[in-house]
N, C-alpha and C positions, 0 to 999 in steps of 0.2 A: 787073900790078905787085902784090907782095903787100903787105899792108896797114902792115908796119910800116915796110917803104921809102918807100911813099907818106907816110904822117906823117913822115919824114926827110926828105922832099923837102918839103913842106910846109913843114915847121919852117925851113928854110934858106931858103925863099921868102919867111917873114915877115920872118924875122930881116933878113933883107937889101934886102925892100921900107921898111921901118920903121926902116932904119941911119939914122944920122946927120940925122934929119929931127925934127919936132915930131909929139909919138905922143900919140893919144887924145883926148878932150874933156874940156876944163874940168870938174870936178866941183864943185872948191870953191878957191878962193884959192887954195890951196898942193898940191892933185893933182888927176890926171888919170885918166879911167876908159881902161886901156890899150887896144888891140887884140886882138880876140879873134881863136882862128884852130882854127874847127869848121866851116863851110861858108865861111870867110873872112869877116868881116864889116872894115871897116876904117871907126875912125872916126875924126875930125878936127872937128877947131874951126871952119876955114874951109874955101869953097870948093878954095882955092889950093892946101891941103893934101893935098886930097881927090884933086884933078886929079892931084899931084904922086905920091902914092900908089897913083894907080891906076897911070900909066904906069910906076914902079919893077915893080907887081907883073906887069906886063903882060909887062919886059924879063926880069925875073928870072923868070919862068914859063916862057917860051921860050925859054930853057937847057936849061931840061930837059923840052923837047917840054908842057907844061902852057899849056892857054890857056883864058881868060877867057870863058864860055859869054854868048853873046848872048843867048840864048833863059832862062837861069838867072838871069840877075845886074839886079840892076835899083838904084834909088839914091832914098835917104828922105833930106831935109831937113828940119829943126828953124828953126824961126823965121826962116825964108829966104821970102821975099815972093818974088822970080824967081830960083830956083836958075841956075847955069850948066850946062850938061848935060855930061856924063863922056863923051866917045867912048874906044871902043876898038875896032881894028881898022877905025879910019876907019867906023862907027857907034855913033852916040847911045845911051846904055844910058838905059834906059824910067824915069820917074820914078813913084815911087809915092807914097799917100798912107797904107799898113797893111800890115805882111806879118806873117805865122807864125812863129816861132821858139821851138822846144823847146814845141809847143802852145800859148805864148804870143801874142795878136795885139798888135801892136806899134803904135800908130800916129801920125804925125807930130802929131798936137795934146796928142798926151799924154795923151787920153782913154781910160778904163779902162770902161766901161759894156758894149763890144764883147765884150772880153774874158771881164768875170763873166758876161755871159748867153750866153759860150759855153762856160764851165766848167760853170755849175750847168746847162746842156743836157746835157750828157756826162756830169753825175753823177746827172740825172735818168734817161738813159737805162740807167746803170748799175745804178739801185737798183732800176727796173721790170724788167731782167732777173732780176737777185737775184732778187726776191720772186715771178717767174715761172717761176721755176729746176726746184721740186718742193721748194726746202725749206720746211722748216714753222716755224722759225725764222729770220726774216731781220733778227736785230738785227745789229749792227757789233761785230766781237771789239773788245774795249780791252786794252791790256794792265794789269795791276795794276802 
């Protein structure tokens, strides 16, 4: 499928998993941070939502032959003491406690410590190539 058909499908699978339902998480009193839709992520306030979201996107993916990878998809909970577990296709999608996203580590406590010391890792490792490159000057352009 070429790739702008797939983002067409895509786009018609969010739209219609996130119809007429409550979208996104609480931000602040009066909005909600919506549903993103780049590897899917779908997020919700409660469990119930959650559950309710997953099976919309379960039916409306299998419309159009798209299904729900067991092995790819897994589910983070926020201040949830015994989350309820998401099945799809009559199994349990895996609970996490941290995942990846756009190089970012993500993790359900909210904790940011993982993260910087796997930034300034990657910028360490990028500055030791720099300067073992052959050049002779390895300062950082700025722009004026």
């Amino acid at each position: 499928m070429s790739a702008i058909l797939f983002n067409l499908d895509i786009d018609w699978v969010m739209r219609k998993t996130t119809d007429d339902t409550l979208r996104g998480i609480r931000w602040t009193l009066f909005s909600t941070l919506e549903d993103l839709a780049d590897n899917l992520e779908l997020l919700s306030h409660t469990n119930q939502h959650m559950h309710e979201k997953t099976n919309q996107l379960h039916k409306y993916g299998r419309q159009i032959r798209l299904k729900i990878s067991q092995k790819k998809t897994e589910v983070m909970t926020l201040n949830e003491g015994s989350p309820t577990l998401i099945r799809v296709n009559n199994a349990d999608l895996p609970i996490t406690d941290k995942f990846t996203y756009l190089g970012s580590i993500i993790k359900s406590d909210g904790g940011t410590k993982e993260d910087i010391m796997n930034r300034l890792g990657k910028a360490s490792l990028y500055t030791e190539a720099w300067s073992t490159s052959g050049s002779q000057d390895s300062s950082v352009y700025r722009p004026s």
